[in-house]
N, C-alpha and C positions, 0 to 999 in steps of 0.2 A: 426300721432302722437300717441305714445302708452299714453295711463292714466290709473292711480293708483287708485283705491276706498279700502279705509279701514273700513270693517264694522265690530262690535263687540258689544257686553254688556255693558250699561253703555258709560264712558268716553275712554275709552281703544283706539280707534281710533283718538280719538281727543288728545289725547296725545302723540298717535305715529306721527300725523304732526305735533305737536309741536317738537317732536326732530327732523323730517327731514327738515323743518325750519334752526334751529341750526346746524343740522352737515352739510346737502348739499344744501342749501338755499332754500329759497321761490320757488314751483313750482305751476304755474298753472292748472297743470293737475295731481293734488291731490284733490281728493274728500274723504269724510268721513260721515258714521254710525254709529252714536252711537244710539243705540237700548235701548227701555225700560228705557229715562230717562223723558218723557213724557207721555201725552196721544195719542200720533200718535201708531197706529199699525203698524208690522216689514213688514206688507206685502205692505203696503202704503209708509213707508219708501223706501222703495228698489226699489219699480215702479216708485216714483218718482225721487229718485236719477241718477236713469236707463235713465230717459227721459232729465235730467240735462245734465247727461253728453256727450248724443248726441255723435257723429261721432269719431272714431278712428282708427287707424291701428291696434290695439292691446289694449284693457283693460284687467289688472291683478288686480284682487280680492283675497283680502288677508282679511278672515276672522279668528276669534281670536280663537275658540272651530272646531273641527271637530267634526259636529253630535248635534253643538249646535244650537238655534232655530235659531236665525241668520245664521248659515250657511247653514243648511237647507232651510231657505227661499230666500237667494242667489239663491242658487243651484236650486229650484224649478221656480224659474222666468227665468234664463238663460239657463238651460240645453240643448232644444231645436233651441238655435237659433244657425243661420251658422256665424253668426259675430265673428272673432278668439278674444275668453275669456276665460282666464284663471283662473283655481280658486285654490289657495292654502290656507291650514287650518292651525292653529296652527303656525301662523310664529314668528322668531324670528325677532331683529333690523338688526342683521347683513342680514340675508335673504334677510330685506328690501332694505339695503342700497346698499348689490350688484347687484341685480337687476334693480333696481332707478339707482344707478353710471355708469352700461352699456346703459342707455338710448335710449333702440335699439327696435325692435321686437325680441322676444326669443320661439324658439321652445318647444316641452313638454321635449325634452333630456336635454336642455340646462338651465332650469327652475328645469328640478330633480337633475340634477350636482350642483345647487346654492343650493338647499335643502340639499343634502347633505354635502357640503362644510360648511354651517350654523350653524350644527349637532356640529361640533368640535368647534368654536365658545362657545359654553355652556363648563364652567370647575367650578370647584368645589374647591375654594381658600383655603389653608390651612394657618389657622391663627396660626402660632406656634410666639411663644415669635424669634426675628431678627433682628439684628442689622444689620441697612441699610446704608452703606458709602454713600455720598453724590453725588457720580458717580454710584452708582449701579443702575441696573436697577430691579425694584419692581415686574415686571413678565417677 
């Protein structure tokens, strides 16, 4: 079975299961991080989460900052092990949800093809004054 762990600052991960909830249902094998909203330390945090979610074909680690202390401490608990983990930084929703929606084992080519696919996903809306017909479509 591959499993998702999202760990980040604050709420940030607990909010991204609340949209995959919503757009592609309830999944059991979503786990989540949220760092720094207590007095638990991040290095406690992440060993125990580690030991929660026990056996996979494939865990993908999707942390919020690349180079942030959460991700660095991700990175420093997993680095060494032979168990296939994958860590991506900085992701978007869409990243998440193509990923999640293949529901497969993904290699590192086919995990940097969804990164980049992702990339064009982020646009930048131009708010000009439009009259919108009631058949148009808005983007």
């Amino acid at each position: 079975m591959v499993k998702y762990l999202f760990a980040s600052h604050g709420k940030f991960a607990k909010g991204t299961e609340s949209f995959l909830r919503i757009m592609v249902g309830g999944k059991e094998n979503v786990y989540t991080i949220n760092a720094f909203i207590d007095e638990k330390s991040i290095d406690v945090s992440v060993r125990e989460k580690l030991a929660e979610i026990g056996d996979f074909d494939q865990l993908v680690i999707f942390c919020d900052i690349y180079g942030g202390s959460v991700c660095q401490e991700v990175f420093r608990q997993v680095a060494s092990t032979e168990k296939n983990i994958q860590l991506i930084a900085g992701y978007n929703l869409a990243l998440v949800m193509e990923i999640m929606l293949r529901d497969s084992v993904l290699t590192k080519e086919e995990i940097l093809d969804v990164i980049e696919q992702s990339k064009e996903s982020i646009k930048y809306v131009e708010l000009k004054q439009q009259i919108i017909e009631d058949n148009d479509e808005l983007f």
